[in-house]
C-alpha positions in Angstrom: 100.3 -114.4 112.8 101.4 -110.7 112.6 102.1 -111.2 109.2 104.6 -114.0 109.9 104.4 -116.4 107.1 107.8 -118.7 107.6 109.5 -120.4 110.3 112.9 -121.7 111.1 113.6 -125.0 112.9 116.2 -126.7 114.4 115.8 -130.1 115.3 118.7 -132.5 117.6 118.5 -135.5 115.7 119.4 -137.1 119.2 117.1 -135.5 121.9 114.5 -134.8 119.7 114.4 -130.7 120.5 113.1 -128.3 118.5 114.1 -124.4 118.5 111.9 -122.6 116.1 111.6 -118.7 115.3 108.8 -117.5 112.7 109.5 -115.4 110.0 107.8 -112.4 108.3 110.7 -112.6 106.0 112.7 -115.2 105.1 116.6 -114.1 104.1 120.2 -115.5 104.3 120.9 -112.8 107.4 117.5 -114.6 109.1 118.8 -118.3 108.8 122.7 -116.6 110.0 120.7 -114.9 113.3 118.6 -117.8 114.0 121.4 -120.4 114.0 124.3 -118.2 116.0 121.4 -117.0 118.6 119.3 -120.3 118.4 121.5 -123.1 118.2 125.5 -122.4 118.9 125.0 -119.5 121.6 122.1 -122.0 123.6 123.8 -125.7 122.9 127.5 -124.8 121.8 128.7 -125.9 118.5 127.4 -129.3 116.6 129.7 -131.7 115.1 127.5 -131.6 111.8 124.2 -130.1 110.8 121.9 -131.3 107.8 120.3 -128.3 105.9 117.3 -128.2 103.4 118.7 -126.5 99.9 116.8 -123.5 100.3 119.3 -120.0 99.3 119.4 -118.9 103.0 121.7 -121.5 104.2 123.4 -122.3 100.2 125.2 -119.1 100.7 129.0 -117.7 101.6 127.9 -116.9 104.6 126.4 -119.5 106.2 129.7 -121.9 104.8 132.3 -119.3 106.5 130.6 -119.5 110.0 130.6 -123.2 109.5 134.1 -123.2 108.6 134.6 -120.8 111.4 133.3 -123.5 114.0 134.5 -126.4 111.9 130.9 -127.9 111.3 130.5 -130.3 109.2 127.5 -129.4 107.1 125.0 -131.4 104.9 122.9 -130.5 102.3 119.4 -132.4 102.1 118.8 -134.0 98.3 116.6 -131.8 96.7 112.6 -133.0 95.8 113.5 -136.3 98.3 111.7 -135.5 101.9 113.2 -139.2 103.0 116.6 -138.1 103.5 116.0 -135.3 106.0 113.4 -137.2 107.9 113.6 -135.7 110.7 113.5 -132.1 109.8 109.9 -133.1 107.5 108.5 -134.9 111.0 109.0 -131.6 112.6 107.7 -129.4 109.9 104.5 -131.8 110.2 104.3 -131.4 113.6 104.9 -127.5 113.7 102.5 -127.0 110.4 100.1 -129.2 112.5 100.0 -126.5 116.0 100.5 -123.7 113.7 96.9 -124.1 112.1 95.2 -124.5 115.1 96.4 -120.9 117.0 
């Protein structure tokens, strides 16, 4: 694990694929680096994007580059894993092959 105790995924709710970067660390300037390099500089820019609430994407910076590429962006309800779904299946998942290397 090198130390690496987090992880950042993106999930298309469409195709189903995950991009994923662990994390020894995990800051606002991570979630900004892992979503220009990961997501808009691999599959251009999404129409919308759901995040969880955590303080790396709830910040000024992440809602200027948004507004920069005029994304639409989401917050999940806090304490209610139903209404990102998708996001908890692939956490599972990735939790899941994580524990086995």
């Amino acid at each position: 694990s090198n130390g690496h105790k987090y992880f950042f995924a993106a999930t298309d709710y469409f195709t189903k694929w995950v991009e994923v970067v662990t994390l020894r660390i995990m800051e606002g300037r991570h979630a900004m680096s892992f979503f220009h390099k990961n997501v808009l500089c691999k599959f251009g820019v999404p129409y919308d994007i759901v995040f969880d609430n955590g303080t790396h994407f709830k910040n000024e910076k992440m809602r200027q580059l948004c507004s920069k590429y005029c994304i639409t962006h989401h917050f999940s309800a806090p304490y209610y894993s139903q209404g990102n779904r998708q996001a908890e299946a692939t956490n599972k998942i990735l939790i899941r092959i994580l524990e086995q290397i």
